[in-house]
C-alpha atoms as a printed R data frame, in Angstrom:
    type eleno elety resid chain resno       x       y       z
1   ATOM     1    CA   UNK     A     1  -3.134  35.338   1.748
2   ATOM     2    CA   UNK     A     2  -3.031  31.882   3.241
3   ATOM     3    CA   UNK     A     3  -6.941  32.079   4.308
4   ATOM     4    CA   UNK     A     4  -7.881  33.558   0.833
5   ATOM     5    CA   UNK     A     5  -5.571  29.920  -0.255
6   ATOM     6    CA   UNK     A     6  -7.660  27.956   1.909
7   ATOM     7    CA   UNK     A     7 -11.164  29.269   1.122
8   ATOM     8    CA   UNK     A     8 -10.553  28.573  -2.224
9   ATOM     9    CA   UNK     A     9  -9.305  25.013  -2.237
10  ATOM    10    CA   UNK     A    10 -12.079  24.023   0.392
11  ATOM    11    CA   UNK     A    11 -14.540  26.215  -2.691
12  ATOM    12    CA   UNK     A    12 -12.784  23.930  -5.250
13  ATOM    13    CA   UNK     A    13 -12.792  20.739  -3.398
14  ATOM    14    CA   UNK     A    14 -15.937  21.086  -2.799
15  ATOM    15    CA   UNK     A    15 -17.122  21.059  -6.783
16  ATOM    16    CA   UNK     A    16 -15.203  16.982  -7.328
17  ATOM    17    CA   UNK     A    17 -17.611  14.407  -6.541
18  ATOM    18    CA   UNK     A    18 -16.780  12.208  -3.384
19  ATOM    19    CA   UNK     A    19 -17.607   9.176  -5.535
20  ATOM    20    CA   UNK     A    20 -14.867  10.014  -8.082
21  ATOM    21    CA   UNK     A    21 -11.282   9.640  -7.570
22  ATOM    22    CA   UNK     A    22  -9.074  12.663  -7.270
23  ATOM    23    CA   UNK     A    23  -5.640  11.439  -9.163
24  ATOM    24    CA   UNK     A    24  -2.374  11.050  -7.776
25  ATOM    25    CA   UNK     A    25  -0.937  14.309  -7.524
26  ATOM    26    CA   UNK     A    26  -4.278  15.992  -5.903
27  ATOM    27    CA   UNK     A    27  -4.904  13.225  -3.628
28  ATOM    28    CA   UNK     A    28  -1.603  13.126  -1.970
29  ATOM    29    CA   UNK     A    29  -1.668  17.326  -2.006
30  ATOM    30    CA   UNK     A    30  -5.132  16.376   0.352
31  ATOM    31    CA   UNK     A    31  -3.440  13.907   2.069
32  ATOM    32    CA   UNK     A    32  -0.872  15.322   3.815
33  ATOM    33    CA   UNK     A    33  -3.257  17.161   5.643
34  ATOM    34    CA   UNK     A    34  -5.401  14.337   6.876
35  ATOM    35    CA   UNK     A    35  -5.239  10.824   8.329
36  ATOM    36    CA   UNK     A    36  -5.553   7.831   5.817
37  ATOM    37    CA   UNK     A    37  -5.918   4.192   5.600
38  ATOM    38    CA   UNK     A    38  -4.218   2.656   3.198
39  ATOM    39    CA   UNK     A    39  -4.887  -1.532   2.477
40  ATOM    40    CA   UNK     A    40  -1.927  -3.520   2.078
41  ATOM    41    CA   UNK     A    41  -1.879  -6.426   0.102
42  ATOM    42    CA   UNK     A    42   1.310  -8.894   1.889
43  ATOM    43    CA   UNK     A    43   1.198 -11.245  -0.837
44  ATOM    44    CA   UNK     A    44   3.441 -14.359   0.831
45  ATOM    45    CA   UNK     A    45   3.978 -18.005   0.365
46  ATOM    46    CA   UNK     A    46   7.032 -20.247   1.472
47  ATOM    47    CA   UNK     A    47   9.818 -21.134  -0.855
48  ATOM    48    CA   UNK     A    48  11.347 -24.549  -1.530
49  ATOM    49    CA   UNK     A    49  13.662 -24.178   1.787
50  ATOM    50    CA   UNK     A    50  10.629 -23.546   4.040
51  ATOM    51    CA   UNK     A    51  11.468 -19.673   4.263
52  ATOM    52    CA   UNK     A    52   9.231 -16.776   3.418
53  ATOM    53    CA   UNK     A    53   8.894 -14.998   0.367
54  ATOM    54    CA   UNK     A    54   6.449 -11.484  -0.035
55  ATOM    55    CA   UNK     A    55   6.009 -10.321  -3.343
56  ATOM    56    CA   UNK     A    56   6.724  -6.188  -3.735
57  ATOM    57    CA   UNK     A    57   5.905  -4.131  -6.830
58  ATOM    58    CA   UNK     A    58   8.198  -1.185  -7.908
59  ATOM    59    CA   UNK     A    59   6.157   2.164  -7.181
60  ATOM    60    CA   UNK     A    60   5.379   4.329 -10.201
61  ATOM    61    CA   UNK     A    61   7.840   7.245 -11.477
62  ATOM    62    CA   UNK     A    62   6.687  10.814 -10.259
63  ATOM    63    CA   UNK     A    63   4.882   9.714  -7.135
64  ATOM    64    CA   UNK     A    64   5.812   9.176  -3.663
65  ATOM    65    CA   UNK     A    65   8.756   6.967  -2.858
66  ATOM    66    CA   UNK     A    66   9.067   6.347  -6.745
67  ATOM    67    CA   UNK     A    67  10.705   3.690  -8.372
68  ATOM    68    CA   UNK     A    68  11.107   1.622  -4.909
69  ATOM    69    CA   UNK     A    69  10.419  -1.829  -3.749
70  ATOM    70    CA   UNK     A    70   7.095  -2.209  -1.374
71  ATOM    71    CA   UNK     A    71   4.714  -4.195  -0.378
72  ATOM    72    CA   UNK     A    72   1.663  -3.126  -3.037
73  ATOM    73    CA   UNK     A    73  -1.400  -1.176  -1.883
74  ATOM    74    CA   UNK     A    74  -3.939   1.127  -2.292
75  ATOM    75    CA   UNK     A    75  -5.319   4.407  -0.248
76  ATOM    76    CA   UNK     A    76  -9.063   3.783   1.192
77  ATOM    77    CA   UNK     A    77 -10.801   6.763  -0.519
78  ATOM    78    CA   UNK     A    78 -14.204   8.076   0.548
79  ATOM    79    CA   UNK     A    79 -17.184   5.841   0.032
80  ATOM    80    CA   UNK     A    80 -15.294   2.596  -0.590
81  ATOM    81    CA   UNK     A    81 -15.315  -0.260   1.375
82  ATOM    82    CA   UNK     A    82 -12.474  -2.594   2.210
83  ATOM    83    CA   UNK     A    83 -13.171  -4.501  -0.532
84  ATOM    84    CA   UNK     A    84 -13.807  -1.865  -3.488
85  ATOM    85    CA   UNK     A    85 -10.314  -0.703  -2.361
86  ATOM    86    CA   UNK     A    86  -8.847  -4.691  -2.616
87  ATOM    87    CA   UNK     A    87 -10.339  -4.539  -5.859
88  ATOM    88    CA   UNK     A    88  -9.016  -1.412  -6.843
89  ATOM    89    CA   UNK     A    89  -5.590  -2.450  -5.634
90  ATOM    90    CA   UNK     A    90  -5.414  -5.616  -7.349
91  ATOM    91    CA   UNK     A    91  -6.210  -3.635 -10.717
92  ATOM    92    CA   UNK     A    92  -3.704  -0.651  -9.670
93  ATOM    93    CA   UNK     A    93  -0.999  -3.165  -8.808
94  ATOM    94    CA   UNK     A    94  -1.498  -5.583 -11.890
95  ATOM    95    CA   UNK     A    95  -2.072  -8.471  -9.398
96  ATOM    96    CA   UNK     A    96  -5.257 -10.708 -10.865
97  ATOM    97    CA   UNK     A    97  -4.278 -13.518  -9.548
98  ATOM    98    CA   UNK     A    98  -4.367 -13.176  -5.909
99  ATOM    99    CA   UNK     A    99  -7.241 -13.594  -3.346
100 ATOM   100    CA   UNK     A   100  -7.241 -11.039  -0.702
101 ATOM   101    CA   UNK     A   101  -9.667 -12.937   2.486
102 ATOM   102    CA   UNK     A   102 -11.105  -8.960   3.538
103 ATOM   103    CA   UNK     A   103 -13.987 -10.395   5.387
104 ATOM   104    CA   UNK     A   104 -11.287 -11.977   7.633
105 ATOM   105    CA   UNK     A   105 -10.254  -8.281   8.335
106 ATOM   106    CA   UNK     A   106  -6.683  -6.704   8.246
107 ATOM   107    CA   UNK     A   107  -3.767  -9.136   9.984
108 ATOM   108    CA   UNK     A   108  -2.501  -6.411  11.731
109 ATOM   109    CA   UNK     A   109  -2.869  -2.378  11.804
110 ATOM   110    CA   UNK     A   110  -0.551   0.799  12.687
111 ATOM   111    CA   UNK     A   111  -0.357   3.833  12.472
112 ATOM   112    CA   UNK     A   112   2.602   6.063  10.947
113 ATOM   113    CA   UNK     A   113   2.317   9.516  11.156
114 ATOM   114    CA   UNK     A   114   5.485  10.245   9.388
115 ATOM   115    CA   UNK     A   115   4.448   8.687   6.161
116 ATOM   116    CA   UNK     A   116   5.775  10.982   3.291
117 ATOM   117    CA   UNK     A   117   2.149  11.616   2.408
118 ATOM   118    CA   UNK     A   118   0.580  12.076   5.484
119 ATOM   119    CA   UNK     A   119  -0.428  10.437   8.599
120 ATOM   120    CA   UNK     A   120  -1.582   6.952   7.422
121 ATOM   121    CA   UNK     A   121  -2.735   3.914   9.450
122 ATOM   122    CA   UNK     A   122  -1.910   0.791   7.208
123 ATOM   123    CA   UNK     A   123  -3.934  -2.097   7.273
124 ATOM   124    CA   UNK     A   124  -2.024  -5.382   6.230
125 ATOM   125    CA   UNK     A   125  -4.213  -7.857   4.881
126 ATOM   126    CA   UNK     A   126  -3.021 -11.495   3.962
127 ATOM   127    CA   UNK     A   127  -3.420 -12.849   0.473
128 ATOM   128    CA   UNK     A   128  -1.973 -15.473  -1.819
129 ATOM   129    CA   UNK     A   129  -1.612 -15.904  -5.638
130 ATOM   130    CA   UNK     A   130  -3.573 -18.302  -6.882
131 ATOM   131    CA   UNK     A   131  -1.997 -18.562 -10.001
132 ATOM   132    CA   UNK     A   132   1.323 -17.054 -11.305
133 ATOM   133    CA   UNK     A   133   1.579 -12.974 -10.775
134 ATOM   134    CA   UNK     A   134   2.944 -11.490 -14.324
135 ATOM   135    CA   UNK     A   135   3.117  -7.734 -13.149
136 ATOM   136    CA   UNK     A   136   6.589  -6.735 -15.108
137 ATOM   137    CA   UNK     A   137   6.914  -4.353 -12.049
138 ATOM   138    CA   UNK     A   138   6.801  -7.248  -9.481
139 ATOM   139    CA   UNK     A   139   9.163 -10.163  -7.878
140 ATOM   140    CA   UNK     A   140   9.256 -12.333  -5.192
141 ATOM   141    CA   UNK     A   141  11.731 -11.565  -2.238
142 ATOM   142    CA   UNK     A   142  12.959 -13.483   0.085
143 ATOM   143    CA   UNK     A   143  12.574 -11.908   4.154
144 ATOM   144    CA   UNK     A   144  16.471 -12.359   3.903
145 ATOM   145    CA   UNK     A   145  16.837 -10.357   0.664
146 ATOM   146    CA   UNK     A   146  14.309  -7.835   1.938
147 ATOM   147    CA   UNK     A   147  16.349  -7.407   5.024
148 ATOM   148    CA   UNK     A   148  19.490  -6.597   3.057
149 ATOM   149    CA   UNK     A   149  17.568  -3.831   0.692
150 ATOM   150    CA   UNK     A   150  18.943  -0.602   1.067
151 ATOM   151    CA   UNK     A   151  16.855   2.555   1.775
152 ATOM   152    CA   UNK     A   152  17.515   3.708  -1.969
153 ATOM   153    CA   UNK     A   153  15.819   0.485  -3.417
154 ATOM   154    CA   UNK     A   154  12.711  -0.399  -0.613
155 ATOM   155    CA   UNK     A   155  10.467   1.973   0.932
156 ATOM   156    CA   UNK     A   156  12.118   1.945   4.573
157 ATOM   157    CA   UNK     A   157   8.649   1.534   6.298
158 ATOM   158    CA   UNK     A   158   7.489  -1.759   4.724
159 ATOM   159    CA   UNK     A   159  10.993  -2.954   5.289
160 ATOM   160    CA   UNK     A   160  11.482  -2.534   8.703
161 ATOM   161    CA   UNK     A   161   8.149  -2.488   9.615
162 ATOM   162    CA   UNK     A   162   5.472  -3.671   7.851
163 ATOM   163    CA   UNK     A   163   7.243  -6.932   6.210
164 ATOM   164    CA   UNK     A   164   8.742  -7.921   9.875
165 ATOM   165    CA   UNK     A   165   4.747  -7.422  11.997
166 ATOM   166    CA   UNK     A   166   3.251  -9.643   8.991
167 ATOM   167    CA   UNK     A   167   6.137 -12.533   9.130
168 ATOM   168    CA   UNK     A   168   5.199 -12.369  13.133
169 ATOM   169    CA   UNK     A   169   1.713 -12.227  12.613
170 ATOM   170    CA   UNK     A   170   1.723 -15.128  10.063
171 ATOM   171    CA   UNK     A   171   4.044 -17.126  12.313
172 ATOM   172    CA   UNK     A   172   7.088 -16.759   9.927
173 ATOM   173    CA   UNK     A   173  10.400 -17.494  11.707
């Protein structure tokens, strides 16, 4: 039974255009079995009393770590390059506004293989709003408020991961 499974997703896969996207609930069925790189837009600027602030969307309802806190980004999918998938995350996200510097390349990389979705390697690249970010779904944080977010209102991972290697990286106290 399981091969007779497997032939036919690999039969059905096969039919969707790599060019086109796959949706949310496909992809991350896809994902899990795979490695992917997902860009990760650390969206940061310094408040009045010199100390960081990152700006974190809610995640959509009926999708992975739904309805938390995180720093917004997008899955690389096939035949896009870093910056079709900025682009694509700044639409996703609701974040015109912001200039992500890709050419510069990612501040930092890892690699988490026990992301809910699959094994992913995020790539954190640094960008700042250029004007004021209206996404109803986003706010800006404070590394101190961040720090205090419990696991039932931030995904865990950008929290104690991801938000403290970008502060480093960006010399942030």
């Amino acid at each position: 039974m399981y091969q007779l499974m497997c032939r036919l997703a690999a039969m059905l896969l096969e039919k969707i255009p790599n060019n086109q996207p796959l949706g949310d609930r496909l992809f991350d069925a896809v994902f899990r079995h795979s490695v992917g790189s997902s860009l990760e837009i650390f969206i940061h600027r310094k408040n009045a009393q010199g100390e960081m602030e990152v700006y974190l969307t809610k995640r959509r309802l009926g999708y992975a770590y739904a309805g938390l806190w995180h720093v917004p980004g997008v899955y690389q999918r096939a035949k896009e390059t870093f910056a079709d998938a900025a682009k694509n995350g700044i639409v996703r996200e609701c974040l015109e506004g912001i200039e992500i510097p890709v050419a510069k390349g990612p501040v930092f990389t890892i690699n988490n293989p026990n992301e809910e979705r699959g094994n992913t390697n995020h790539m954190l690249f640094s960008a700042k709003a250029v004007k004021e970010l209206t996404n109803p779904k986003g706010q800006w944080y404070s590394r101190s408020e961040i720090q205090a977010m419990s696991d039932d209102t931030i995904v865990a991972h950008h929290r104690d991961i991801l938000i403290p290697k970008a502060a480093k990286a960006l010399n942030y106290r």
